[in-house]
C-alpha positions as CSV (number, residue, x, y, z in Angstrom):
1,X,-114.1,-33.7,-25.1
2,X,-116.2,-36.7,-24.7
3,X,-118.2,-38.5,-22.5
4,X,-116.8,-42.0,-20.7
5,X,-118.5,-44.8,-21.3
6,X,-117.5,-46.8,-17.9
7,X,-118.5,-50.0,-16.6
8,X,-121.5,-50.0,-13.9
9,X,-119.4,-50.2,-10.6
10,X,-121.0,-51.0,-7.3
11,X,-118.7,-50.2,-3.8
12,X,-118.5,-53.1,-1.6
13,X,-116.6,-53.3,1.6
14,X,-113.8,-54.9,-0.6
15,X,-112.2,-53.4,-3.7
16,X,-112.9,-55.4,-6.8
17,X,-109.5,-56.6,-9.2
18,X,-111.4,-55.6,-12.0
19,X,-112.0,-52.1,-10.2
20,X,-108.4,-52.2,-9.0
21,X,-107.3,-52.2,-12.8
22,X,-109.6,-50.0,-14.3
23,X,-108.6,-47.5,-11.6
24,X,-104.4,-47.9,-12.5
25,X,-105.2,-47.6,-15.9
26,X,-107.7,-44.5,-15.7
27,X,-106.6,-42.4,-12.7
28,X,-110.4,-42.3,-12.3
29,X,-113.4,-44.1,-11.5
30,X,-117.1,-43.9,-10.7
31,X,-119.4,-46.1,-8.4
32,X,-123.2,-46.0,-8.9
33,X,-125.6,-45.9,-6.2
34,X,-123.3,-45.2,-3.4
35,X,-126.0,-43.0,-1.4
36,X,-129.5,-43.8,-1.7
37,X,-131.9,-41.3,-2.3
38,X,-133.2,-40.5,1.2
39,X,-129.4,-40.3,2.5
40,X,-129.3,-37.6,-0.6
41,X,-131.5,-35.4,1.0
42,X,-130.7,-35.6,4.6
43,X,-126.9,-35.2,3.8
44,X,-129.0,-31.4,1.9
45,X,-130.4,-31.1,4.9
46,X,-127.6,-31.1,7.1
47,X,-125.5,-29.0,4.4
48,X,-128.5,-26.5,5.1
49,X,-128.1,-26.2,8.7
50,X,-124.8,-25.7,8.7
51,X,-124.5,-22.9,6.3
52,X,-127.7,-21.4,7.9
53,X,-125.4,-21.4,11.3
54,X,-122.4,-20.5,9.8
55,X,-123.8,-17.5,8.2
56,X,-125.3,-16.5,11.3
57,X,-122.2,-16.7,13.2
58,X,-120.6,-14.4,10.3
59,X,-118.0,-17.5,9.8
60,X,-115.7,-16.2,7.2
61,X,-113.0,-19.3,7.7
62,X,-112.8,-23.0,9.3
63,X,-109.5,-24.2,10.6
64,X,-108.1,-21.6,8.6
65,X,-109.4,-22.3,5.7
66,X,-111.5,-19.6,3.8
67,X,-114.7,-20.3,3.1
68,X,-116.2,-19.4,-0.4
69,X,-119.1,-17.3,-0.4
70,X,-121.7,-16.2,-3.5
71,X,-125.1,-15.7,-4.3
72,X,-128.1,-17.6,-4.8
73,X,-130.9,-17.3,-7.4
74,X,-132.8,-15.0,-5.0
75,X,-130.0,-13.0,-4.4
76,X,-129.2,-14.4,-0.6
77,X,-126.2,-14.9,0.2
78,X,-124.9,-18.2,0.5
79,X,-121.7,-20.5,1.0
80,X,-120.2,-22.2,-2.2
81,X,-117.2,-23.8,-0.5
82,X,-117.1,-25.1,2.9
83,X,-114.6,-27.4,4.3
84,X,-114.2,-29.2,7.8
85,X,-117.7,-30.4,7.7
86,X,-117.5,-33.4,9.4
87,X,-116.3,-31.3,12.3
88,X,-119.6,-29.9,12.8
89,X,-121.7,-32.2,12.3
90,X,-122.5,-35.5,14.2
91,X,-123.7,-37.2,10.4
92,X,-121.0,-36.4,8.5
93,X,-118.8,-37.5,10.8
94,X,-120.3,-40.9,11.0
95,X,-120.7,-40.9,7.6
96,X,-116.7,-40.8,6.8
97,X,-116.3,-43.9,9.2
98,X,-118.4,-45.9,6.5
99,X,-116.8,-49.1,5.5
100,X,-116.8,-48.5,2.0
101,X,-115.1,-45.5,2.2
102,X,-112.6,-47.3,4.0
103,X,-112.2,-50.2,1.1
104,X,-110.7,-47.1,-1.2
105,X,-107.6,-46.8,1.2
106,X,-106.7,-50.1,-1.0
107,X,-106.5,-48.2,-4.2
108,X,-103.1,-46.3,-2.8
109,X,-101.2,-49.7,-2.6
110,X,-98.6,-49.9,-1.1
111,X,-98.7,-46.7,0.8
112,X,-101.4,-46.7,4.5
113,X,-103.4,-44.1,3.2
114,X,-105.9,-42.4,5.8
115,X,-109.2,-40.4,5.5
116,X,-108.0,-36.7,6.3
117,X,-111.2,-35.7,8.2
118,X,-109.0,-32.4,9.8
119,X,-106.2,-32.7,7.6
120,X,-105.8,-30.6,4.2
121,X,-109.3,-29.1,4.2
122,X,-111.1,-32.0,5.6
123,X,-114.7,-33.0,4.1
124,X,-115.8,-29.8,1.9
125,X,-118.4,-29.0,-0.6
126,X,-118.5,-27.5,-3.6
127,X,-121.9,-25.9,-4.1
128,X,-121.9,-24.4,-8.1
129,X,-125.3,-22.4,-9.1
130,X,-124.7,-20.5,-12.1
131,X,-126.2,-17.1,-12.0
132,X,-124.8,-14.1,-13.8
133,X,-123.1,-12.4,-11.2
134,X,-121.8,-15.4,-10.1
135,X,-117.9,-16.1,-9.1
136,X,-117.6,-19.7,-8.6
137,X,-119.0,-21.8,-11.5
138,X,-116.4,-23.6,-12.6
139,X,-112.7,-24.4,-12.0
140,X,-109.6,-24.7,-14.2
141,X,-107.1,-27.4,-14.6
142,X,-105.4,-28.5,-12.2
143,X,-103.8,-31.2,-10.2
144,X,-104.5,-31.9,-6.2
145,X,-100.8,-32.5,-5.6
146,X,-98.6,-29.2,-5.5
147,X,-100.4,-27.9,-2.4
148,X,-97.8,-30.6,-0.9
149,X,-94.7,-28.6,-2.1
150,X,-96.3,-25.3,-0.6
151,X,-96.8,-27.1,2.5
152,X,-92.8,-28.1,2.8
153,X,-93.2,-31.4,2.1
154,X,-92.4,-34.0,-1.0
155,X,-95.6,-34.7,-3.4
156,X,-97.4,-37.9,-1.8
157,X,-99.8,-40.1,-3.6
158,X,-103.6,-39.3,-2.4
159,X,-106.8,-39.0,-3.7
160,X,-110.0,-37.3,-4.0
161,X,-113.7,-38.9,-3.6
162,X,-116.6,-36.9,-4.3
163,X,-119.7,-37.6,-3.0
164,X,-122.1,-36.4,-5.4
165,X,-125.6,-34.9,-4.1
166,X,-127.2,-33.8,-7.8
167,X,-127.9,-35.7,-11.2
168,X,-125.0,-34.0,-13.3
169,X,-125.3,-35.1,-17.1
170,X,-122.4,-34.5,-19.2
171,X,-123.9,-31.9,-20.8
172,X,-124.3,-30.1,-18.4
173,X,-120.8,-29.5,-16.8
174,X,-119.1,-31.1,-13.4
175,X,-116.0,-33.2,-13.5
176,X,-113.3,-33.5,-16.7
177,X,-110.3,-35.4,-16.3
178,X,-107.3,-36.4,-18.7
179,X,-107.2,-40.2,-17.7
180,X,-104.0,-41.6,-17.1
181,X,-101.9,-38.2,-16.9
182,X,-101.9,-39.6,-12.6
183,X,-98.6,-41.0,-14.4
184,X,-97.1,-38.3,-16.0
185,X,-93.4,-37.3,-15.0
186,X,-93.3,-34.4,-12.4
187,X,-92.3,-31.2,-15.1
188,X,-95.6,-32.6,-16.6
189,X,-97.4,-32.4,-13.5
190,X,-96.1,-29.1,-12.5
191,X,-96.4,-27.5,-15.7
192,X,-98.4,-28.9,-18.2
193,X,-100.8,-26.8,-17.6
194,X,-101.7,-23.5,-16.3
195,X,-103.0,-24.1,-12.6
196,X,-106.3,-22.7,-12.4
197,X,-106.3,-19.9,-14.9
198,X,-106.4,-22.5,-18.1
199,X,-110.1,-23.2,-18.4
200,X,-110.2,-24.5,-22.4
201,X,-111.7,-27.6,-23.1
202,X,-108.8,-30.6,-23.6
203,X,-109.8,-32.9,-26.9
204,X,-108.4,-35.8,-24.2
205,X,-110.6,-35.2,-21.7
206,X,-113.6,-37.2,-20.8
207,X,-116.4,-36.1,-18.5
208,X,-119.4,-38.6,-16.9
209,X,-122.7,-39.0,-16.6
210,X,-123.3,-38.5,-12.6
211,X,-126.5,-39.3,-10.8
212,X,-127.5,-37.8,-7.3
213,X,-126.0,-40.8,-5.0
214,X,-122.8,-41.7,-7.6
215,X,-119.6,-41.6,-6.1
216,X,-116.1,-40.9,-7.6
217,X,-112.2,-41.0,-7.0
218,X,-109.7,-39.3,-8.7
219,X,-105.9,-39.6,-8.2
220,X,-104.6,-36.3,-7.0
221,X,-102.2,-36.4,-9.3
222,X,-104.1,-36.2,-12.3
223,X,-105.1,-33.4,-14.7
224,X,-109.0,-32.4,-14.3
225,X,-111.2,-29.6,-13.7
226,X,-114.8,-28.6,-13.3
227,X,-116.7,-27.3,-16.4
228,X,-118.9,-24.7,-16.1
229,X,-122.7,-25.2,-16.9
230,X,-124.4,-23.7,-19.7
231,X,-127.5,-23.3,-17.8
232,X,-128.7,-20.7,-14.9
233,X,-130.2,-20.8,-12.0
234,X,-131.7,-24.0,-10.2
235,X,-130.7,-26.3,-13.8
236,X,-127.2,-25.6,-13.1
237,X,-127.2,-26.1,-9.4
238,X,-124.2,-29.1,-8.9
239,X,-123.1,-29.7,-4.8
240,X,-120.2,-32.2,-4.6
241,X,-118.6,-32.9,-1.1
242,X,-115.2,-33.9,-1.5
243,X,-112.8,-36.4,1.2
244,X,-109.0,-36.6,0.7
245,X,-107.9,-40.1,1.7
246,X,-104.3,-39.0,2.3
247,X,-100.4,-40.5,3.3
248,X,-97.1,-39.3,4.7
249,X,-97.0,-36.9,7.9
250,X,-100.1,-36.4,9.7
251,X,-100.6,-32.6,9.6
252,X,-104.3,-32.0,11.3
253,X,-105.7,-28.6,11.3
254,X,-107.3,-26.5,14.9
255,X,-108.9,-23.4,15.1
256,X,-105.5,-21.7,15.6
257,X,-104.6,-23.3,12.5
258,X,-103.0,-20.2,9.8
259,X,-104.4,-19.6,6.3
260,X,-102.0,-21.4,3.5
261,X,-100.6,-18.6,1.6
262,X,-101.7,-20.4,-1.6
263,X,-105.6,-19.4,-0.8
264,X,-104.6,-15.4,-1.2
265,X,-104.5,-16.4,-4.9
266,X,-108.0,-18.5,-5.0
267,X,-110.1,-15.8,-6.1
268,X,-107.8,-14.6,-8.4
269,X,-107.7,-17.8,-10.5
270,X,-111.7,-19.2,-9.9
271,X,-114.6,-18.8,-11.5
C-alpha cells in the first residue's frame, strides 16, 4: 500500500489533455481546492438539517433506498449513509448544476454521460466516525459496476465523484484504489475479488492525501475500497458525498420506487 504522489490538478470548466491522460491511465484522479472552505461548512450545515429532519420523520429509506444508520461519539443516533440529497435540498441541488461538474461528463468519451441526481442512489454521503460499537467504518473491495447486471441491464461505463468535506491524510484511512484495473477483462471484474467481504490491504493499491474541499473521480469499473481509520471518535470522522455521472437507459427513482434486492445483503458485508 502506498500513498500517490499525483500532480496538483485544479477543475476548470474545461477538462485539461494532460488531465484527460492521467485519468485513462489511472482510473482515478484528484482535483485540489474544488470547494472552498466556507462552501465546506455550509454544505455540514445543510447535511445537518437534513439528517436532523430525517430523523425526526423516523425516515428509514429514500426512493427506496435504505438509509444507513449508527452512532455518534455521544451515543446519538445518527445517519451514516444517505442518498437522494439533492432532492431535499435547494443547495445541493444547485450545487450538482455546477459547471465543473459538468466538464467531467468529458472523461466518458465517447459515450453522453449524465449526472444521475435521481438515478442509482442519487447524491449520497458517506459519514464514517469510528467508535467501538460502530458498524460502518470502512468498506471492502469492490467495483461500482455489477449493480448494472442486478438491475437487468449490460455493465455501462460511469463514474464516481466524491466531494470530500474533511482533511483525510493517508494515514488515516478513506479511499484505496488499484489504478488501472477500470481495464481489466469482465471475469476480472466480476471476480477478482471478493465483493465487499475482502477488506485486506492490496500491495497495488495506492491511497491519497485528501484535504476538506478536494474532489475525486473514480471509474466505476475499478477495484477500490474504503480503509478503516485507526483512530476513534471525532479524529476518525471522514464525510464524503458521492454523484454518479451515469450512461445508457435513464432509470430515475420516486417515492414508489422498490428496494434493489442487492441492499438485503449490505449489512451483511459492511463494516
Amino acid at each position: 500500500m502506498k500513498k500517490l504522489e499525483c500532480p496538483e490538478f485544479i477543475l476548470g470548466e474545461k477538462l485539461t489533455e494532460e488531465q484527460f491522460e492521467y485519468f485513462d491511465k489511472n482510473g482515478v484522479i484528484l482535483f485540489r481546492n474544488f470547494l472552498n472552505p466556507e462552501t465546506v461548512e455550509l454544505f455540514k450545515q445543510e447535511l445537518n438539517r437534513i439528517e436532523k429532519q430525517w430523523l425526526a420523520e423516523g425516515r428509514e429509506k429514500v426512493n427506496g433506498i435504505p438509509l444507513k444508520f449508527g452512532k455518534d461519539q455521544d451515543g446519538n443516533k445518527m445517519i451514516q449513509r444517505m442518498c437522494f440529497l439533492s432532492l431535499n435540498s435547494d443547495m445541493f441541488h444547485e450545487f450538482l448544476q455546477e459547471p465543473r461538474l459538468r466538464a467531467l461528463l468529458g472523461l466518458l468519451y465517447p459515450y453522453e454521460g449524465r449526472i444521475a441526481e435521481n438515478e442509482k442512489d442519487g447524491l449520497i454521503l458517506n459519514h464514517y466516525v469510528r467508535m467501538p460499537e460502530s458498524s460502518f467504518t470502512q468498506m471492502g473491495w469492490h467495483t461500482d459496476s455489477p449493480r448494472d447486471l442486478f438491475l437487468g441491464q449490460k455493465i455501462m461505463p460511469m463514474l464516481n465523484v466524491g466531494i470530500h468535506l474533511d482533511d483525510t491524510p493517508f494515514d488515516n484511512g478513506g479511499l484505496r484504489v488499484l489504478p488501472g484495473t477500470h481495464k481489466q477483462n469482465m471475469l476480472k471484474l466480476l471476480f477478482g475479488k471478493k465483493y465487499f467481504i475482502d477488506n485486506n490491504p492490496d500491495r497495488r493499491e495506492i491511497g491519497f492525501d485528501v484535504n476538506a474541499g478536494d474532489l475525486t473521480v473514480h471509474d466505476g469499473r475499478i477495484w477500490h475500497r474504503a480503509q478503516q481509520s485507526p483512530l476513534y471518535g471525532e479524529a476518525s470522522r471522514r464525510r464524503v458525498m458521492y454523484v454518479p455521472i451515469i450512461t445508457g437507459k435513464y432509470m430515475p427513482k420516486h417515492d414508489k420506487s422498490k428496494t434493489p434486492f442487492y441492499h438485503r445483503f449490505a449489512s451483511k458485508v459492511q463494516n
